[in-house]
C-alpha positions in Angstrom: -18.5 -47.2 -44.6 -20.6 -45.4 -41.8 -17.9 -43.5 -39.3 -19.0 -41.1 -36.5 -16.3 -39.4 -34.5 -17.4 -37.8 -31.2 -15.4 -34.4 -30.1 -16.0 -32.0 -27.0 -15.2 -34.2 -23.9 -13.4 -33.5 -21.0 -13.3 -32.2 -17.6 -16.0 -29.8 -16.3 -17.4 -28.7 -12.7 -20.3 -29.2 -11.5 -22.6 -26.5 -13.0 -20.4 -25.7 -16.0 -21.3 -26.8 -19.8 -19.8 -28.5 -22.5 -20.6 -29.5 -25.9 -19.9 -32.9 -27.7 -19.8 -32.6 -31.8 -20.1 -35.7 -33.5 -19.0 -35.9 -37.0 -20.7 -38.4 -39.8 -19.2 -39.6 -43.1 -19.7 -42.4 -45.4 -23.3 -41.6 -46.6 -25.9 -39.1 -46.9 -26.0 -37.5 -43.3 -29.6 -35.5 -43.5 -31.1 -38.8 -44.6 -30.8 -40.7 -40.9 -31.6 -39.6 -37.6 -29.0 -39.2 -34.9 -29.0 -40.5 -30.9 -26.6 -39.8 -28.0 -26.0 -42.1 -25.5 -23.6 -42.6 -22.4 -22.2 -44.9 -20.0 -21.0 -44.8 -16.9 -18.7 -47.1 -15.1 -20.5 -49.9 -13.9 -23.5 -48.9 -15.4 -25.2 -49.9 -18.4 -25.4 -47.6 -21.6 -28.5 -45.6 -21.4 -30.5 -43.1 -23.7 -30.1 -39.1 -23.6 -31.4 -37.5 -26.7 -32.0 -38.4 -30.5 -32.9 -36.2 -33.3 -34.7 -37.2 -36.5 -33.6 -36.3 -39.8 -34.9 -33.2 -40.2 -34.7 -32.0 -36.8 -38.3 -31.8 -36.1 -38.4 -34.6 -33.9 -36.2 -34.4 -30.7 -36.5 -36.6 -27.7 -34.5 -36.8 -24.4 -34.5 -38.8 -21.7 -36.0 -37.7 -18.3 -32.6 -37.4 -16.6 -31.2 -34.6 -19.4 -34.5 -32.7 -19.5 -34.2 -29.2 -19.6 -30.3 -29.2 -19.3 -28.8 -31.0 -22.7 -30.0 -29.7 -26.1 -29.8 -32.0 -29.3 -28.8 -30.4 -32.8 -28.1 -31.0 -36.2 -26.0 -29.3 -39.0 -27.0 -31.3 -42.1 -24.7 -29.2 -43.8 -21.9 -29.9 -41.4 -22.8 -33.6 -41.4 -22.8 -32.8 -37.4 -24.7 -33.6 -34.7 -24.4 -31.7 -31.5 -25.2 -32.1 -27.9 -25.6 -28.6 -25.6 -25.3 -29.7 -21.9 -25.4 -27.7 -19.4 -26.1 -27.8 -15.8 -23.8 -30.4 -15.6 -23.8 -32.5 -12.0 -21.3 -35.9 -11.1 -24.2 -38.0 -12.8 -23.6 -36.7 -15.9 -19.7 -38.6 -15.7 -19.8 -41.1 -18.5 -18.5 -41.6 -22.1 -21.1 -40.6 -24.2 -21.4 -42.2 -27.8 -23.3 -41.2 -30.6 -25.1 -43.4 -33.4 -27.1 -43.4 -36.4 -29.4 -46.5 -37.5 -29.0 -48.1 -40.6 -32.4 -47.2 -42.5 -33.8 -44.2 -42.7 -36.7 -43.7 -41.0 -38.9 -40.5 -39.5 -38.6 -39.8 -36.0 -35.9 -40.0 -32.8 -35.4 -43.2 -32.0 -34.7 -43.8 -27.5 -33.6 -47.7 -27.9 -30.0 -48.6 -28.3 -31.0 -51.7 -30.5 -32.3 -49.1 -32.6 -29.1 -48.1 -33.8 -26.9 -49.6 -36.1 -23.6 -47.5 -35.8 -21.8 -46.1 -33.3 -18.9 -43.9 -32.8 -15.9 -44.6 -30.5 -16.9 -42.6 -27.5 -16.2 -39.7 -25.9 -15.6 -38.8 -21.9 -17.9 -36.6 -19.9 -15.9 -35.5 -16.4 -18.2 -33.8 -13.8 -16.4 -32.5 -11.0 -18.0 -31.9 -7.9 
């Protein structure tokens, strides 16, 4: 059974950085990309970055340009998410996933993903 367990959230002001860890288990981690993705209250969940399997393919979305990094430990069966630069728009809980086949690339679409950890919360303060 596919688990991811998202670590790192919490309160930050405006400006600062955090990272967010997610841990995989329950198959081969290097084999599958990886995605973040967060919500907002009142918002629907949107994309911020995904990473292919190997790392060579990385994409973000517009918002988190420039500011969040995506990474991967294959070894650690982690995948991590660098943000910095942080601003109130950032506030969500932020969720990583992994699709269930293994394909190349970074996948942006939410119905590209299969399995998803339980969340974890993003506090910017102003």
């Amino acid at each position: 059974q596919v688990q991811l367990v998202e670590s790192g959230g919490g309160l930050v002001q405006a400006g600062g950085s955090l990272r967010l860890s997610c841990a995989a288990s329950g198959r081969t981690f290097s084999d599958y990309a990886m995605g973040w993705f967060r919500q907002a209250p009142g918002k629907e969940r949107e994309f911020v970055a995904a990473i292919s399997w190997s790392g060579g393919v990385r994409n973000y979305a517009d918002s988190v340009k420039g500011r969040f990094t995506i990474s991967r430990d294959n070894a650690k069966n982690t995948v991590y998410l660098q943000m910095s630069s942080l601003n109130s728009e950032d506030t969500a809980v932020y969720y990583c996933a992994s699709p269930r086949g293994s394909f190349s690339g970074a996948y942006t679409e939410s119905n590209q993903y299969d399995f998803w950890g339980q969340g974890t919360q993003v506090t910017v303060s102003s």
